[in-house]
Each structure stands twice: as C-alpha cells, then as structure tokens.
SEPATI-269055 format. One record per residue (C-alpha): residue in one letter; x, y, z. Coordinates in steps of 0.1 Angstrom, whole numbers, plus 5000, padded with zeros to 4 digits. Each point is the difference from the previous one (the first is absolute). Layout:
AXYZ...
% end
This chain:
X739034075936X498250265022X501049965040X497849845018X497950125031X496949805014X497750284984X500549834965X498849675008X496949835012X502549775028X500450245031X499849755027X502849734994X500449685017X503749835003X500349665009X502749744999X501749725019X501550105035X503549924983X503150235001X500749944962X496950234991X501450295029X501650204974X497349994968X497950045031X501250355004X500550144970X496249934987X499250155038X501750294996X499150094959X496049955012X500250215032X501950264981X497850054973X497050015022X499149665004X498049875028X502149645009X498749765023X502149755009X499449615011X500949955041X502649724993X502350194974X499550355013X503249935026X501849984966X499650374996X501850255023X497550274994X498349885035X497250284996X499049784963X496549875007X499049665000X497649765009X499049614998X500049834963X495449965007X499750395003X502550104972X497449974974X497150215024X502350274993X501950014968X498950034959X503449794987X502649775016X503549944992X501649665007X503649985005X501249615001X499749734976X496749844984X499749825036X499050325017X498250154972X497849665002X499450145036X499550364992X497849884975X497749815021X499750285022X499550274977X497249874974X497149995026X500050394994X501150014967X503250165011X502149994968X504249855005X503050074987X502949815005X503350095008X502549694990X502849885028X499549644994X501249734976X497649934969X497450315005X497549944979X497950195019X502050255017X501250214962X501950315016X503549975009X501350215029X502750144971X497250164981X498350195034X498750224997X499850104961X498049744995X497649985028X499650384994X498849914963X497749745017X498350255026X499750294969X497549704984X502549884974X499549635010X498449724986X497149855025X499349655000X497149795023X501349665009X497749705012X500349915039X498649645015X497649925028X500149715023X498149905026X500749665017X496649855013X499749755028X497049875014X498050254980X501750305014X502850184984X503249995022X502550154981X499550294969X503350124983X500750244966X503149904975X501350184975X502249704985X498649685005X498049775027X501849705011X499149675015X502749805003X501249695022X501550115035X502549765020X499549664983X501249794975X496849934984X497650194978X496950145001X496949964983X498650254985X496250044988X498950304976X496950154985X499950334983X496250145002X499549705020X500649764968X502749745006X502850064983X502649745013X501649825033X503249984997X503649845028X502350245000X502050285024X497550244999X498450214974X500850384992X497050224991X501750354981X499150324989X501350114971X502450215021X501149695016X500649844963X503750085002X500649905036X498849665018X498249884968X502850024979X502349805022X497249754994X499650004965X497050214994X499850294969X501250335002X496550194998X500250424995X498750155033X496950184988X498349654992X496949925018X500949665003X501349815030X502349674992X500449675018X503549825004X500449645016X503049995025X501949654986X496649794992X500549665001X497949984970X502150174969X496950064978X498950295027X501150304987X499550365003X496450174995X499150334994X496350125007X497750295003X501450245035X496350015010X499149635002X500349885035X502449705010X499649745024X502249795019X499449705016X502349715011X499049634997X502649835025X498549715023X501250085036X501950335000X502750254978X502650245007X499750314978X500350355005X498450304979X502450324990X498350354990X503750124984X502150045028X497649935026X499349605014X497349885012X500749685017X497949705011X497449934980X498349695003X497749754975X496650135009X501350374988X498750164968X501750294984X498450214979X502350224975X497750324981X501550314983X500450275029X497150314992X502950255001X503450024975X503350135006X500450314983X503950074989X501450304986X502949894978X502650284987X499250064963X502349784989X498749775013X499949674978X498849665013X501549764969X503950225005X499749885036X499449684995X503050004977X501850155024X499549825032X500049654982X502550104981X498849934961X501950114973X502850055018
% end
C-alpha cells in the first residue's frame, strides 16, 4: 500500500471524538499524531482534548465539530458512537468507529490494527453503509416539549413504581393494539441487536427500511414483536385513569416525567448515519462473533 498524505483523499478536515475517559488517552494519540503527520487537519472535541499533551491541538465543542469537518472518528464503544452519530448525520458527516468498548458492533477498528487499516479506509477502500435514525417529539397540550434522535431504539418504559403502564398505539393513526406492560421499545434496525434483543425481538440486517416494535414484559403473552414500514408514523398514547409513572429514553439519553395527557410521536429521522466500514467489513461474521455462534 502507497503512504498516505491528505492529498490522496477527499477527508482533509478530521473530527475526533470520544468519552473524556483516560482508557482512550493512548489510542487517542496515536491516531492524533498518524493524521497531523500526514497532513491532516484534526479537530478535536473540548472534553477529550486534555487527553492529548499536544496543548497547541485544536478543539472545539461536540455542536461545531461537524461546521468544520468532512469525516469523524469515534473512539469508544457503540455508546459514544450512538452520540457521535446523533451529532454528525444532520450534515451528512460520514463516522468511523474506532472500537475500545465491549461488544462493538458499531465501533469495527481495533486500536491493534491503527493505523493500516484506517489508512485503507481514508484511500476509499471501505465499504459505505446509510443506517436509519428515529424522531421523537413528545407533545403536550398541543405543543411539542421535548424532540430527541436515536440511533438504537425509543423507549417508554415504567419509572419508580411497581405497576405498569398502559400503553395505546396506532401506526398511520390506525389502532394497532393497547397493551399493560413495562414499557415498549421502538428499534431501528441498528438497535435490532441491542435493547430489542434483550426483549425478544428479531435480528433484522441494518440496511432494512423497517422499524420494529418489542413489548417490555406484556402482561398479555399473545403481544409479540412487530415489524413495519420505517416511514409510517407511531403513536403513543397511555389510557391510565388518574396518573402513571413512565419515562421516555432516546439511547442513552432519558427523558423523565411524562405524564397521561402526553402523546409521542416516533417517525423515521430525514437524515441517515452514514458509516464507513473497513473492507472487510461483514455484518453476518459479526454477529457470529459478538454473540458468539458457531463457536
């Protein structure tokens, strides 16, 4: 393979982002060093830029990053590439993510193959793939109060008491069921292999325009799993007398206290992730891998 220098590829501004966690310090370095020494423009995110020692490295807050840069580089687990993610689509910024987490199935370099194969990756021998984000907008007295991407899944889910919730939902605005349970997970088919699975919903391959439903514990055993089309609309609704406790989670992020009057509308987000994989890249030897099949 040819050396690389930022003349060969279309990526000359490069975004680095990560947890503010000492683990990623070292990996941290080494990708700053390889991209500033082959000509690299790096920007790095406020909160992990104290990881570097280079204190003349330029960095500025996770909202500007993307104003700035034409690819970003994760370095984390599929937690923070969930955040980079959210971030980065609104200007169809494409990601590539640099693995120091657990399962990864997200994040597919590992810090031992930097920087052969992130220098195949920024030569254009990658495999691109667009992934499906959500949209939800929580409306309250006809206003919307709260409005919140995911890449994985939408959750509602019962918050601080015993008893369950109940849930009302129309797709299109057609009924489709009401159902007691702990909550209800709305995936992407990203999020297939995270929440959803713990719940007992299908393993879908990402690329799938579909979105999939998965009752949390229904007291009802007949509700199952549903997949539909990712560009119907879903609404929820709860049908509890007097008051509930539940709580709505946009991947990592919780958003607490909502009440019984509250609808929640779940759509397709307008913009995908866009991922550059390495070339190798291969979505069912993951799988194997990180659930360990056929082992």
């Amino acid at each position: 393979m040819l050396p690389l220098s930022a003349m060969d590829t279309p990526f000359k501004q490069i975004a680095l982002f990560g947890k503010p966690n000492p683990l990623i310090s070292v990996t941290l370095a080494v990708l700053y060093r390889y991209l500033v020494n082959n000509g690299y423009q790096v920007l790095i995110e406020n909160e992990i830029a104290p990881l570097l020692s280079d204190h003349h490295a330029q960095s500025m807050p996770l909202e500007e990053l993307p104003l700035h840069s034409e690819l970003a580089i994760a370095i984390g687990g599929d937690g923070t590439f969930l955040s980079a993610a959210r971030t980065f689509s609104k200007h169809q910024i494409p990601l590539i993510g640099i693995n120091m987490g657990r399962l990864g199935f997200l994040v597919d370099i590992s810090p031992t193959d930097l920087p052969e194969k992130l220098e195949a990756v920024l030569q254009g021998d990658y495999i691109a793939e667009e992934r499906n984000l959500l949209n939800v907008r929580i409306i309250r007295d006809r206003l919307v109060i709260h409005e919140q991407r995911a890449m994985n899944e939408v959750v509602i889910h019962r918050w601080v008491t015993p008893e369950m919730i109940h849930i009302n939902t129309r797709i299109n605005n057609v009924f489709l069921n009401e159902t007691r349970s702990d909550g209800l997970i709305i995936s992407t088919p990203t999020g297939s292999t995270a929440y959803a699975l713990s719940g007992g919903g299908p393993i879908i391959t990402p690329t799938q325009n579909v979105s999939l439903l998965v009752p949390i514990n229904p007291h009802t055993l007949s509700h199952r799993p549903i997949i539909i089309d990712a560009d119907s609309e879903i609404e929820i609704t709860f049908t509890q007398n007097t008051h509930i406790n539940a709580q709505l989670s946009c991947d990592e992020i919780a958003i607490p206290d909502v009440t019984i009057h509250d609808r929640i509308l779940v759509n397709k987000a307008p913009d995908k992730v866009r991922i550059l994989h390495p070339a190798d890249y291969d979505f069912y030897n993951t799988l194997r891998a990180k659930l360990h099949w056929s082992s």
